[in-house]
C-alpha positions in Angstrom: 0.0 0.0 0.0 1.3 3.9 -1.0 1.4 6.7 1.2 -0.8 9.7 -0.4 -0.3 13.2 1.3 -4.1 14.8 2.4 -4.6 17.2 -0.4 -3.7 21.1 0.4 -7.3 22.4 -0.2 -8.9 19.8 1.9 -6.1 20.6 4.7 -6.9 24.1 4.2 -10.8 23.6 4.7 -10.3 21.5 8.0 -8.1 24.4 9.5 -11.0 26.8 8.6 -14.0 25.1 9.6 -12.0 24.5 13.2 -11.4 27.7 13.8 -14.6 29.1 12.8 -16.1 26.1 15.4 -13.7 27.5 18.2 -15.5 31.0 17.3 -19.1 30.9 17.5 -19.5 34.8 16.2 -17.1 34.1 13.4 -19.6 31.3 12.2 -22.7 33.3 12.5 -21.1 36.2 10.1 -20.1 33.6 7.5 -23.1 32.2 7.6 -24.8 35.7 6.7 -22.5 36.5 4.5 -23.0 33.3 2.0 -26.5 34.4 2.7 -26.3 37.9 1.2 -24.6 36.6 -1.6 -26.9 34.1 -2.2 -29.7 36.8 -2.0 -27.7 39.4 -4.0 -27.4 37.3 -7.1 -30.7 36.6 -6.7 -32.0 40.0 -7.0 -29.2 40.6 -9.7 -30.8 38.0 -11.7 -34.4 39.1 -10.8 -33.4 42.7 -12.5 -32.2 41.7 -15.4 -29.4 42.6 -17.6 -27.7 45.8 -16.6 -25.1 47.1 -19.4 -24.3 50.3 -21.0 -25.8 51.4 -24.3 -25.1 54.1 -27.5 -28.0 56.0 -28.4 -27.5 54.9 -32.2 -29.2 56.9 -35.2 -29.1 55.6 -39.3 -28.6 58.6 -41.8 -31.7 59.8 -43.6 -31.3 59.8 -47.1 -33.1 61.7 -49.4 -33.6 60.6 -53.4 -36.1 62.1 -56.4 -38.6 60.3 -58.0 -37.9 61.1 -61.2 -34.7 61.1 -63.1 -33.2 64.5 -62.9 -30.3 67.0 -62.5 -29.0 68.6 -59.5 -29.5 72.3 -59.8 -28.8 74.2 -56.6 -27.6 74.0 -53.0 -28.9 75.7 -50.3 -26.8 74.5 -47.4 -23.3 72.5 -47.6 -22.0 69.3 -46.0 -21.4 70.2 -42.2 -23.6 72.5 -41.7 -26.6 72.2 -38.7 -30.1 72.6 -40.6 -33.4 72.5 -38.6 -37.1 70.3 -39.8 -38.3 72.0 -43.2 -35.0 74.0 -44.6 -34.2 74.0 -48.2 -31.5 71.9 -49.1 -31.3 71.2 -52.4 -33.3 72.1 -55.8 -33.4 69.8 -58.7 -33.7 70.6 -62.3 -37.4 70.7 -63.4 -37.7 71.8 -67.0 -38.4 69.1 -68.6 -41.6 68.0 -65.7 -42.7 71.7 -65.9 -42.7 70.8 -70.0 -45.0 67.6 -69.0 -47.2 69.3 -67.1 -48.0 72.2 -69.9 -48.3 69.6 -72.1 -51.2 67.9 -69.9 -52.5 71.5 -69.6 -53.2 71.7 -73.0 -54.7 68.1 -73.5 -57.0 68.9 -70.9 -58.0 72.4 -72.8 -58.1 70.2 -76.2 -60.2 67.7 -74.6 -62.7 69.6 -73.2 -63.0 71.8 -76.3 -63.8 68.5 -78.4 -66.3 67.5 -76.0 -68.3 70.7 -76.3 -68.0 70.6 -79.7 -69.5 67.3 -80.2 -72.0 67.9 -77.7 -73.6 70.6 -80.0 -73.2 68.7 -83.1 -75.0 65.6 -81.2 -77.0 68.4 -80.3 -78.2 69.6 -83.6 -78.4 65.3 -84.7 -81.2 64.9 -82.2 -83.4 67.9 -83.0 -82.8 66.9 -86.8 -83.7 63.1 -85.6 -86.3 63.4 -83.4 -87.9 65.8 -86.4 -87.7 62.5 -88.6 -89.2 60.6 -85.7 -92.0 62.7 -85.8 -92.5 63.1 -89.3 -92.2 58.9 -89.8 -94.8 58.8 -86.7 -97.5 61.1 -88.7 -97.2 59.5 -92.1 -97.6 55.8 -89.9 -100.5 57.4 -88.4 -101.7 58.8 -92.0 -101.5 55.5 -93.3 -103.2 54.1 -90.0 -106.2 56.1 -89.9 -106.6 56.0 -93.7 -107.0 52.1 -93.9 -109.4 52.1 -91.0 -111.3 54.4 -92.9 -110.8 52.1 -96.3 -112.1 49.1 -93.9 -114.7 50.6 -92.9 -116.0 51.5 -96.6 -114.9 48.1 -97.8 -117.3 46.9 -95.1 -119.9 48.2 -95.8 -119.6 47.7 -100.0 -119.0 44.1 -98.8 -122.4 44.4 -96.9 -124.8 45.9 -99.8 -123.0 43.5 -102.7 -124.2 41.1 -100.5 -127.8 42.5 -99.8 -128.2 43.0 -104.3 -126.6 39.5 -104.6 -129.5 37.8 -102.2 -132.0 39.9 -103.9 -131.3 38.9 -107.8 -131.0 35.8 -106.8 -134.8 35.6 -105.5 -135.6 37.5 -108.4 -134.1 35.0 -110.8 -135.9 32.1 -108.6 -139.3 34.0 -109.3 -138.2 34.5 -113.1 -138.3 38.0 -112.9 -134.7 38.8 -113.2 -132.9 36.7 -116.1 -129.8 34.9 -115.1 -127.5 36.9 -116.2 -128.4 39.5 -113.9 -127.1 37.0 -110.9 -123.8 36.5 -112.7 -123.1 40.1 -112.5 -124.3 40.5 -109.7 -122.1 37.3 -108.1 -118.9 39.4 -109.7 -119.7 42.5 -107.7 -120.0 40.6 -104.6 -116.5 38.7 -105.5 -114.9 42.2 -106.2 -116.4 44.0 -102.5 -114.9 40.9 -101.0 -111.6 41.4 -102.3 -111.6 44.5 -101.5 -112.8 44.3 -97.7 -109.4 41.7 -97.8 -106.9 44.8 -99.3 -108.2 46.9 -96.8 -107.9 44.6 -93.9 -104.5 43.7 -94.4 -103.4 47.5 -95.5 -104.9 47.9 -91.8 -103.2 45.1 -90.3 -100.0 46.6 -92.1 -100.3 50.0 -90.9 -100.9 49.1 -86.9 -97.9 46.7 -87.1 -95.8 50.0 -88.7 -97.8 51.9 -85.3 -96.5 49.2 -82.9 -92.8 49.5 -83.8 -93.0 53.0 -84.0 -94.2 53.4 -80.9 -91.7 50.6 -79.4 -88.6 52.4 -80.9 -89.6 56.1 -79.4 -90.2 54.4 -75.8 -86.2 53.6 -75.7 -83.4 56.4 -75.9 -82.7 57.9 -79.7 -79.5 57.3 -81.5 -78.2 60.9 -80.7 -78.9 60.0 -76.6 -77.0 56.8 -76.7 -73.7 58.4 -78.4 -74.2 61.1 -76.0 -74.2 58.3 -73.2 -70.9 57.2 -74.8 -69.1 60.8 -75.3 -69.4 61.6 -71.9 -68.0 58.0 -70.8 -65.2 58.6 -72.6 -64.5 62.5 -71.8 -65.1 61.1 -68.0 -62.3 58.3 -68.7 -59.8 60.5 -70.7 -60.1 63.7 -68.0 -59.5 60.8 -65.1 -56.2 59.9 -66.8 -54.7 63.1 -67.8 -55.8 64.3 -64.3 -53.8 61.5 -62.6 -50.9 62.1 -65.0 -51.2 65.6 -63.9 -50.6 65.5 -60.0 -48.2 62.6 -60.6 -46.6 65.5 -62.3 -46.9 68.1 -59.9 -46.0 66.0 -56.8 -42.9 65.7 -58.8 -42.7 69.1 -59.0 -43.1 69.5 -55.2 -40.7 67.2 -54.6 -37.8 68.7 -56.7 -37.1 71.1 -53.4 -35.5 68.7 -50.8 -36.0 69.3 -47.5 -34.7 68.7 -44.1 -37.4 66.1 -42.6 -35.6 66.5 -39.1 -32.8 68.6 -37.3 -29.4 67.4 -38.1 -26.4 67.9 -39.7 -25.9 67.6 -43.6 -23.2 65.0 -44.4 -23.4 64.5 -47.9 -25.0 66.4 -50.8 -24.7 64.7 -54.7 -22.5 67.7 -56.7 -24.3 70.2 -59.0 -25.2 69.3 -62.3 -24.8 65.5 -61.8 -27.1 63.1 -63.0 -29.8 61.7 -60.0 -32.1 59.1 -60.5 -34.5 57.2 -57.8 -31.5 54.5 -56.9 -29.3 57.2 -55.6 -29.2 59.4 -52.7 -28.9 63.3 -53.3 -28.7 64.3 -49.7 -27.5 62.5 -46.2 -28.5 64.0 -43.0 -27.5 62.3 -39.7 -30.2 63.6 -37.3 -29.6 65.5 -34.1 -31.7 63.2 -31.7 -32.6 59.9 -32.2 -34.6 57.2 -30.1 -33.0 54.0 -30.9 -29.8 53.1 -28.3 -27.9 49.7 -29.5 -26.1 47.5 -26.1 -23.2 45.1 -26.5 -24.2 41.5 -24.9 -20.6 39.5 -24.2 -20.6 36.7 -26.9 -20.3 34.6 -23.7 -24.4 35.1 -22.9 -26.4 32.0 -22.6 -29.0 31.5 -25.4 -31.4 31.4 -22.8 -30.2 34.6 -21.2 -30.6 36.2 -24.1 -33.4 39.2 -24.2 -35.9 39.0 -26.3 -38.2 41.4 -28.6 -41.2 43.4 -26.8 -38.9 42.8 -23.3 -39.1 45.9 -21.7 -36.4 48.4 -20.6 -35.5 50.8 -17.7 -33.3 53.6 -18.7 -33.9 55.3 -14.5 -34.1 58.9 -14.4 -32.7 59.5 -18.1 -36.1 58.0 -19.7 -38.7 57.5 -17.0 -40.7 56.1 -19.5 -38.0 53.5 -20.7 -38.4 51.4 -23.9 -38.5 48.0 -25.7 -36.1 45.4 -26.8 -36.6 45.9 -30.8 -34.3 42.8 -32.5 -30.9 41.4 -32.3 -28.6 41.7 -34.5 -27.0 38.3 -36.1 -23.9 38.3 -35.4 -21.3 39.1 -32.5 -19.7 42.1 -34.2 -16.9 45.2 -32.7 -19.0 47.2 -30.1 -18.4 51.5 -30.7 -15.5 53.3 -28.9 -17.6 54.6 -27.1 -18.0 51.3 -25.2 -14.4 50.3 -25.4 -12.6 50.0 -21.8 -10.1 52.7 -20.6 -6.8 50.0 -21.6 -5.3 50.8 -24.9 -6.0 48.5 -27.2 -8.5 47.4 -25.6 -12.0 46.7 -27.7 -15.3 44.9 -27.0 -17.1 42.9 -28.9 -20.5 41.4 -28.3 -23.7 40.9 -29.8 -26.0 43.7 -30.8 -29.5 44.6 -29.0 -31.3 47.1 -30.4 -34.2 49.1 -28.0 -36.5 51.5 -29.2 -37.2 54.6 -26.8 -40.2 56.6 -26.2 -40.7 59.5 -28.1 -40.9 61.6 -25.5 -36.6 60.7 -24.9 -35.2 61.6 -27.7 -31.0 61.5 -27.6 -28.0 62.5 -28.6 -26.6 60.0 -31.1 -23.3 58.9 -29.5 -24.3 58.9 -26.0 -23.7 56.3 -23.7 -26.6 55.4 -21.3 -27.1 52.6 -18.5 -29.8 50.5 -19.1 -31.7 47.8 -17.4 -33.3 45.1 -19.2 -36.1 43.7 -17.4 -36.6 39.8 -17.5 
């Protein structure tokens, strides 16, 4: 059997626990004092994360919606402009061409319209004159073969009444019977007639009916009204649109400072701009974003998470929210860097959004607390 020395921490922890067993009092304040630190981390972990943050602000970045040319500055890089100054003015002559050329359409169009309106205009006096003429020579017609009807009835009535008579008369031998054969013929000829005239009559109502039908819908001069004004309505939409596409355009050719800041870039005079590129950069003077660096050492599960909420004390009573994270462990600012040269930090992103009533400075450092 080998010999092993007791090891040195063991040794160490026997001598401790003896003499803190020959002092009573010295037992009782270790005792508390595991205690505390039991209860401190605790509480630490109960509060949340407590780190330092940069109030953080993106550039704004104003562009054209049209392709243009830089015309003027008002202001130059570095200098501090205030909400609603003139920056920049682009070139508009060829959108102020545009729009007098939308002008005129509109002048043209409504010009035609009028026009067309009183030549439809004079088409439906001259048509509904037809109508009424056409409607008095159907009714002509109408009440002249009722009238030929009526005659033809009654012809048809005494050809009959002679006809019956000669032939009694030719029964008795009084009348010879050649007098029936003529007689027989006149009777054939009032029928034939009383048939012309009926189907004149039958003719001339039929005419009546689609007269009548045709007058009850609108005239041909009403329906291409119907349609002119469809299409004015349509073509005076279009060029209207067209129009305050045009002057929004217009309006927007005068950039202008949507917040305080300071301008840090402005495209040169007489370059080309289009919508892809930015004209004007202006880093704000306040902003309500502030960005933390969490050591790359943090627990998944320690990690905050969106919507967590965030106490900034006295700074911003009202505090904040834990926006996103970013996706990567990246270099934290200087700002954050210790006081060792060469020393930098680097940890993962958290970005918290403010309340509006707190806006910063960018570049500050703030202590924050984010609440589990």
């Amino acid at each position: 059997m080998t010999y092993s020395p007791p090891n040195r921490a063991r040794r160490s922890a026997v001598r401790f626990f003896d003499a803190l067993s020959a002092r009573p009092m010295a037992a009782v304040i270790f005792a508390l004092s595991v205690a505390l630190l039991i209860s401190l981390g605790a509480v630490r972990q109960a509060r949340g994360i407590s780190t330092r943050a940069v109030v953080h602000a993106d550039p704004i970045e104003l562009s054209t919606t049209a392709t243009t040319t830089v015309l003027t500055h008002h202001v130059v890089p570095g200098q501090k402009v205030a909400a609603g100054d003139l920056l920049m003015t682009l070139d508009t002559a060829d959108t102020a061409a545009a729009i007098a050329e939308i002008e005129n359409q509109l002048h043209s169009l409504q010009a035609q319209m009028a026009l067309e309106r009183t030549q439809l205009g004079f088409n439906a006096q001259r048509n509904e004159i037809q109508w009424l003429q056409a409607r008095q020579s159907v009714e002509y017609a109408l009440q002249t073969s009722q009238a030929r009807t009526q005659g033809s009835r009654l012809a048809l009535g005494a050809a009959k009444g002679w006809r019956d008579n000669v032939k009694a008369l030719v029964e008795q031998g009084v009348e010879p019977r050649s007098a029936l054969l003529e007689a027989e013929k006149e009777f054939a000829d009032a029928s034939a007639a009383a048939r012309e005239a009926r189907a004149s009559a039958a003719t001339s109502r039929r005419q009546a009916q689609v007269l009548e039908q045709t007058l009850e819908g609108d005239l041909p001069s009403d329906r291409l009204l119907t349609q002119l004004d469809a299409f004015a309505k349509a073509e005076h939409h279009r060029l209207t649109a067209q129009l305050e596409h045009l002057k929004s355009v217009m309006d927007a050719a005068k950039l202008r400072a949507p917040r305080a800041g300071v301008v840090a870039y402005m495209a040169p005079v007489g370059s080309r701009a289009d919508m892809s590129a930015a004209l004007v950069r202006l880093m704000p003077n306040h902003s309500t974003t502030v960005v933390a660096h969490l050591p790359a050492t943090t627990p998944a599960q320690d990690l905050p998470q969106p919507g967590q909420t965030v106490a900034l004390g006295l700074i911003c009573p009202d505090g904040g929210q834990v926006a996103r994270l970013g996706a990567a462990v990246e270099l934290a600012p200087a700002q954050l860097n210790g006081p060792i040269p060469g020393q930098v930090i680097h940890g993962l992103p958290v970005f918290v959004t403010l309340s509006e009533n707190c806006p910063m400075t960018p570049g500050m450092v703030v202590p924050i607390e984010i609440q589990p």
